[in-house]
C-alpha positions, 0 to 999 in steps of 0.5 A: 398218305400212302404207308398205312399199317399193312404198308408200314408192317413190311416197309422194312423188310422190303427195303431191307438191303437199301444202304447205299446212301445212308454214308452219304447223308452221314457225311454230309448232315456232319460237314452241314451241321457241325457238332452243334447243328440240326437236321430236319428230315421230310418224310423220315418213315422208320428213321432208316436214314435218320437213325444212322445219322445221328450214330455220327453226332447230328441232332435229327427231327424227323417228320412223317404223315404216317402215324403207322411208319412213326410208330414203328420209328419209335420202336426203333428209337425205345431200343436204341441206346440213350446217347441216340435217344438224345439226338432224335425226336420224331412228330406228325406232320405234313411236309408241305404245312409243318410248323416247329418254330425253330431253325435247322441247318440241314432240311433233307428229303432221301430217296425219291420221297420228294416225288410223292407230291405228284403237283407243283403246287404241294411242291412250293408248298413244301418248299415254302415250308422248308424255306421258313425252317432253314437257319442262316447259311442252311441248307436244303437237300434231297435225292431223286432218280434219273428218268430213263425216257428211253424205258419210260416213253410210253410204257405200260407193263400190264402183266404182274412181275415179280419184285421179291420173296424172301423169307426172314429170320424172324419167320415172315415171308414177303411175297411182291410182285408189281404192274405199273404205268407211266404218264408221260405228260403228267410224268407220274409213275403209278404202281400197284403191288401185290402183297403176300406176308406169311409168318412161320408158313402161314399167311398172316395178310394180303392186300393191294398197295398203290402210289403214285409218283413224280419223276423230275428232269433236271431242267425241271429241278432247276425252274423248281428251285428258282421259283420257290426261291433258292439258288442250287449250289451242288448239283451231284450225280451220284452218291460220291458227290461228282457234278452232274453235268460233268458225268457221263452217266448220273444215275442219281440227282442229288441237289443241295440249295440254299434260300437266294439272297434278294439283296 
């Protein structure tokens, strides 16, 4: 588990401008889900995709590892309207062993979180699990970046570099910079942050935050997939769902696939 309390606190505010996607996964769970469908969403942390889903009338679980990102999930949830209330529950879980006895029609992973399962076997895992819980026709969905092997090979930052500091309205300054690495036979990019959180000029906390995380070649995608059983049917390259394979520059792997028919 990687957002524990301090991690959580700032979660927010740190991806406070990261929208672009949030339209596309609202397009897409309606045109998946319909008006009677479910959603299921891995890794659902403060429910900043889950939440905007539901204001378009899908029925959204969300499961997380982290009690502290469910408890600030839950905030939001309590002030939200009762219409949005009805459409979304949230629970404790691991991604790679839940168990909810129900079905749904979309089972999604957003931004680059399918690459915190850093081994393959915690992919299949998940997979599997996912597997269990789509509904006939369902599908799965997820979106990861594209590696940039000509940034990446190789590469070891060893000096700290600043990433943000920003102050906001309620008073907290969030003070970030990073130093990372990159295993290239592993393919995990490891990070380290360095947190400073002030409130009305004060520092209120400071602490160290690691992860470690899987980047995919889409090859790689492709074997992933057949092995733990499903066959891609959307392979998209961006956000405004274009193929892959016929853009010149992806800068997003967005893949769509369905359980294979073995008959």
């Amino acid at each position: 588990m990687h957002y524990h309390q301090l991690e959580a606190n700032i979660y927010d505010k740190v991806y406070a401008g990261l929208d672009a996607d949030i339209p596309f996964w609202q397009n897409f769970a309606r045109d998946v889900c319909g008006e009677n469908g479910q959603a299921l969403e891995l890794g659902c942390g403060t429910l900043r995709v889950a939440l905007p889903v539901a204001e378009v009338g899908v029925r959204v679980t969300g499961i997380d590892e982290s009690p502290s990102m469910l408890e600030l999930a839950q905030k939001k949830l309590d002030a939200a309207s009762p219409e949005i209330r009805a459409r979304v529950s949230i629970q404790q879980g691991d991604m790679r062993s839940f168990e909810l006895r129900r079905t749904f029609n979309l089972i999604y992973i957003a931004f680059n979180t399918l690459g915190i399962l850093t081994h393959a076997n915690d992919q299949l895992a998940m997979l599997a699990c996912a597997k269990k819980h789509l509904a006939p026709n369902g599908v799965f969905a997820f979106d990861v970046f594209v590696p940039d092997v000509t940034r990446m090979h190789g590469q070891v930052l060893k000096r700290w570099q600043a990433e943000m500091d920003e102050t906001f309205e309620d008073g907290t300054r969030v003070m970030r910079d990073n130093v990372r690495s990159v295993d290239t036979r592993k393919q995990i990019i490891s990070v380290t942050w360095r947190n400073k959180v002030y409130r009305n000029q004060i520092l209120e906390s400071e602490f160290i935050t690691d992860l470690d995380l899987t980047y995919f070649f889409p090859r790689e995608i492709e074997h992933l997939m057949a092995r733990a059983g499903f066959e891609i049917v959307h392979y998209w390259g961006n956000y405004e769902r274009q193929n892959f394979w016929e853009m010149s520059e992806p800068w997003k792997q967005l893949v769509v696939a369905r359980v294979k028919d073995e008959g």
